[in-house]
N, C-alpha and C positions, 0 to 999 in steps of 0.2 A: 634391410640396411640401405641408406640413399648415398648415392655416389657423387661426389663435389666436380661438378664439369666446370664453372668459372674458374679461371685462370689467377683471380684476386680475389684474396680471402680477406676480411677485416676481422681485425686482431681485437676483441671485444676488451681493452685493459689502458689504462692508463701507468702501468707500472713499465718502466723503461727496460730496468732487467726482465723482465718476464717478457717483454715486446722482442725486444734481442735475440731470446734464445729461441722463440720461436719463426721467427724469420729466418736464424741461423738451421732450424730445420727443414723449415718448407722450401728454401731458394735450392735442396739441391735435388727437388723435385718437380720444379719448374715453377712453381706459385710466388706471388710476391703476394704483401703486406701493404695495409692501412690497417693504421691502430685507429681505437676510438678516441686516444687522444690529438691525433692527425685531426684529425675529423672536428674536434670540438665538441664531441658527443658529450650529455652527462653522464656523471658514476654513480648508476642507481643503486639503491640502499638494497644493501647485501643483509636480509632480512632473515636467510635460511639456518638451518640449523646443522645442516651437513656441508660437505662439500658439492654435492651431487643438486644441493639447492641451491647454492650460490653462483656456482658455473652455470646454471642452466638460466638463471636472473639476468646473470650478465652480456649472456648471449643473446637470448631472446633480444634484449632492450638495444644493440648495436646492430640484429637483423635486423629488426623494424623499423631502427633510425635509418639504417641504410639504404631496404632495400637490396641486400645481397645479403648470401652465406656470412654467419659469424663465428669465430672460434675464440671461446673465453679456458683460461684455466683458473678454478679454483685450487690455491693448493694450502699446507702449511705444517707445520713441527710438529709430531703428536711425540709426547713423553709420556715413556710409562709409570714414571714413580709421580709425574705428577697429574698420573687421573687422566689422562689423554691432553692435558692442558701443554702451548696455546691454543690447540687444534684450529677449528676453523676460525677463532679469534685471534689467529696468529701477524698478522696486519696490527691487531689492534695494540697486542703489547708494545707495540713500539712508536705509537703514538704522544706525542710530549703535547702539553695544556695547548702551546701554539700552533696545533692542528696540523705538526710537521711528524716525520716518521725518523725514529732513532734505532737505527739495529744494534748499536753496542749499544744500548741502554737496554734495549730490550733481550739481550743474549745475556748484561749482566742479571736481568729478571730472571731471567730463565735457572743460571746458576746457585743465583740466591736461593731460589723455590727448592730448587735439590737438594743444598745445604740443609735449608732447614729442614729436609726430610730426610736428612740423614744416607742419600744417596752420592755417596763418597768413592763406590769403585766401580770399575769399565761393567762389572755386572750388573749393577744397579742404575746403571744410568743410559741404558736401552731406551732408543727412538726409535723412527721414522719418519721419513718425508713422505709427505702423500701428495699427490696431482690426480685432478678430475678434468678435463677438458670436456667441454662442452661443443659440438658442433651444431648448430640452430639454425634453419631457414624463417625467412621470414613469413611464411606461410605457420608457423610456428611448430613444426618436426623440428626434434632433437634426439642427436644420439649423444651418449656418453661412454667415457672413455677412463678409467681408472689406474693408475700405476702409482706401485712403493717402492722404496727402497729402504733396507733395516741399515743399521747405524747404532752409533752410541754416541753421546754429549760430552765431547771435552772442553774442557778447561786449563789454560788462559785460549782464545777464541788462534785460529792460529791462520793468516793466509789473506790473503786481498783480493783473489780473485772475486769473480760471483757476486752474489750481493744477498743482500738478508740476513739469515741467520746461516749462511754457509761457512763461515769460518767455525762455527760452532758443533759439526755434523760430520763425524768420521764413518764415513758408510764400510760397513761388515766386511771383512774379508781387503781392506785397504790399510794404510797408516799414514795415508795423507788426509786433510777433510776436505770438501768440494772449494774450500776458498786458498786449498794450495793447487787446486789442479785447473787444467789451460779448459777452454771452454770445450776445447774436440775432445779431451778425458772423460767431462763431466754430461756433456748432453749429447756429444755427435752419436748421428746412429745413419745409416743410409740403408735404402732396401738390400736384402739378402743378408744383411749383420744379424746373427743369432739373439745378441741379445742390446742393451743397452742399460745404463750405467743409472744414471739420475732417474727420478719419480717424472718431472715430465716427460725425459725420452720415452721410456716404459710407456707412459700411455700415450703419447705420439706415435709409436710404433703401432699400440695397437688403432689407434684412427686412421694412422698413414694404411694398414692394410684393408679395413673396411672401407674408406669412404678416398681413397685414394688410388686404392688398387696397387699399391704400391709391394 
């Protein structure tokens, strides 16, 4: 395992939410952030068919544009009644003809697809968020880093926080979904906290202790 001594990490994403909470983790471990859309970097085509492929694409391409350490997370909604779907397609559901991204359009997809499978109660309508981080040198070493959290799909979408498909995702063992709860509920985690809440902290947690020493 390789140990991240720069003090600035570039946040291999163009996704604002997803830049956010990971800066909201790393500043309180001393690292700041450059995203690749700071940067101007392009968003290379996410070609993989896992998560583990996509994170590792996106990383590599914002090490080598850069030049320094990159951290990308692949993540997204896996449903069980429908076949693991959006899985790593989950970006894509929510893309509309004009090349823009609709999360209530794409959470009403999501419900739709239930419906018509006839997945109507809290038991049936079992998810997961999943997150892969990727950490990548430009020498091209990567380590990866995986975290879930289990959850069920409710319906009507409930909560503002967060952004994506978070108002749609009441994780296990809660009765709020991550788009009712503040952002230190849903991803804060600091060294010696046992555990962590959301799929990226979970695997933040687990990079922050390999490659962080944290």
């Amino acid at each position: 395992m390789r140990k991240l001594e720069d003090k600035v990490l570039i946040v291999a994403s163009h996704n604002a939410g997803k830049i956010a909470e990971i800066r909201d983790l790393i500043g309180p471990l001393g690292f700041s952030a450059k995203s690749a859309a700071d940067l101007s970097f392009a968003e290379p085509d996410e070609t993989g068919t896992t998560f583990e492929e996509n994170a590792t694409i996106k990383a590599l391409a914002s090490a080598r544009a850069s030049g320094l350490p990159a951290l990308s997370d692949d993540s997204g909604l896996v449903v069980d009644a429908l076949g693991g779907d959006p899985g790593v397609y989950t970006a894509n559901w929510a893309e509309t003809p004009e090349g823009k991204r609709d999360f209530a359009m794409a959470m009403r997809k999501v419900e739709e697809a239930l419906q018509k499978a006839g997945a109507t109660t809290p038991e049936a309508r079992t998810a997961r968020f999943v997150s892969v981080l990727c950490m990548a040198w430009p020498d091209g070493h990567v380590e990866l880093f995986r975290g879930e959290v289990e959850g069920e799909i409710v319906w009507p979408p409930r909560g503002t926080a967060g952004f994506g498909y978070d108002p749609l995702f009441q994780p296990a063992g809660h009765t709020r979904t991550f788009g009712e709860m503040t952002a230190e509920e849903k991803h804060g985690w600091k060294p010696g906290d046992a555990d962590a809440l959301s799929h990226r902290a979970r695997a933040f947690k687990l990079f922050a202790e390999t490659c962080l020493g944290a």
